[in-house]
C-alpha positions in Angstrom: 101.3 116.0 125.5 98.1 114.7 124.5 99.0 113.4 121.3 101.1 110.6 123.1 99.3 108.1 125.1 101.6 105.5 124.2 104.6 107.2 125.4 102.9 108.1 129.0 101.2 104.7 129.2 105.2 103.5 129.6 106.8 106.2 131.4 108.9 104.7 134.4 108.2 106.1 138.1 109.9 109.3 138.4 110.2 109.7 134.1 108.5 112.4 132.2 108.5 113.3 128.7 111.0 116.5 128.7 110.2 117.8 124.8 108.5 116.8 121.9 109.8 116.9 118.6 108.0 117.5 115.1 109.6 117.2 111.3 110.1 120.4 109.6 108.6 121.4 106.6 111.8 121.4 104.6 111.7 117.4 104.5 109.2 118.3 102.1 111.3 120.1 99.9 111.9 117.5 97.2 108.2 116.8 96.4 107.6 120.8 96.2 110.8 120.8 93.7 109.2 117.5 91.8 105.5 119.3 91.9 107.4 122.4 90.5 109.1 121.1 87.7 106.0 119.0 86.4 104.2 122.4 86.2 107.1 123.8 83.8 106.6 120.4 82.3 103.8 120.7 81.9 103.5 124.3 80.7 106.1 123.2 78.1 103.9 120.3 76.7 101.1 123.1 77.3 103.0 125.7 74.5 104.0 123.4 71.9 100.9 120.4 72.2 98.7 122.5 70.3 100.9 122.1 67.2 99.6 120.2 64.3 101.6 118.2 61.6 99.3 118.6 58.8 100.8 121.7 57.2 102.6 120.3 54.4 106.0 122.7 53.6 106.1 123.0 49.8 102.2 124.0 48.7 103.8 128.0 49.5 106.1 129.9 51.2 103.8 131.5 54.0 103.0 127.7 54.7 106.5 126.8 54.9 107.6 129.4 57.6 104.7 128.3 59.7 105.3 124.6 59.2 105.5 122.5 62.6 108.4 120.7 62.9 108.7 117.3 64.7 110.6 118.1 66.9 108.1 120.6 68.3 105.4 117.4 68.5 108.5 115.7 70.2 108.9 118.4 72.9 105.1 118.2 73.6 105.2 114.4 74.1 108.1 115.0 76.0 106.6 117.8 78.3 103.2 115.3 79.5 105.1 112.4 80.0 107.9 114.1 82.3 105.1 116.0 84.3 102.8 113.0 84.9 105.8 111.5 86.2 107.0 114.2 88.1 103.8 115.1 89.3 103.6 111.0 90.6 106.9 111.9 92.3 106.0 114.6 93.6 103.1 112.5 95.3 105.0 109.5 96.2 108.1 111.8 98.2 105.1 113.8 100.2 103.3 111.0 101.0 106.5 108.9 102.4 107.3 112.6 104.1 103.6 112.8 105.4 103.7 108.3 106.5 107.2 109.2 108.7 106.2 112.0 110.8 
């Protein structure tokens, strides 16, 4: 009952504080889901970012079946920009969590 000066400092004769209630930790469920997802994010952007567009198709066939497509350099881009902004989510819904309780 320490933690609430405030709330003793304007207790009525004859009042007392009967229980004192906390937030669970499930309110912060949806910046743990937002902080999850930009890690797949970011492991996606992680497996295909290292691709490179240089490999021209038609100099042989061994350099055609490796060829990178765009769409690979596509799903990278992709991958960052979704986890930075998840991960900023992820900051934003713990911190509004965190300012409430």
């Amino acid at each position: 009952m320490d933690r609430l000066p405030y709330v003793h400092s304007i207790l009525q004769p004859n009042e007392e504080v009967k229980f004192v209630g906390r937030f669970h930790w499930i309110r912060y469920m949806r910046a743990v889901t937002a902080f999850v997802l930009s890690i797949v994010c970011f492991w996606v952007a992680h497996e295909y970012g290292h691709l490179r567009f240089d490999t021209v198709p038609w100099k042989n066939i061994e350099q055609f079946q490796t060829a990178r497509t765009l769409s690979e350099g596509t799903l990278a881009l992709v991958g960052w920009v979704s986890g930075v902004i998840l991960l900023l989510a992820s900051l934003l819904l713990a911190a509004k969590v965190w300012w409430h309780q």
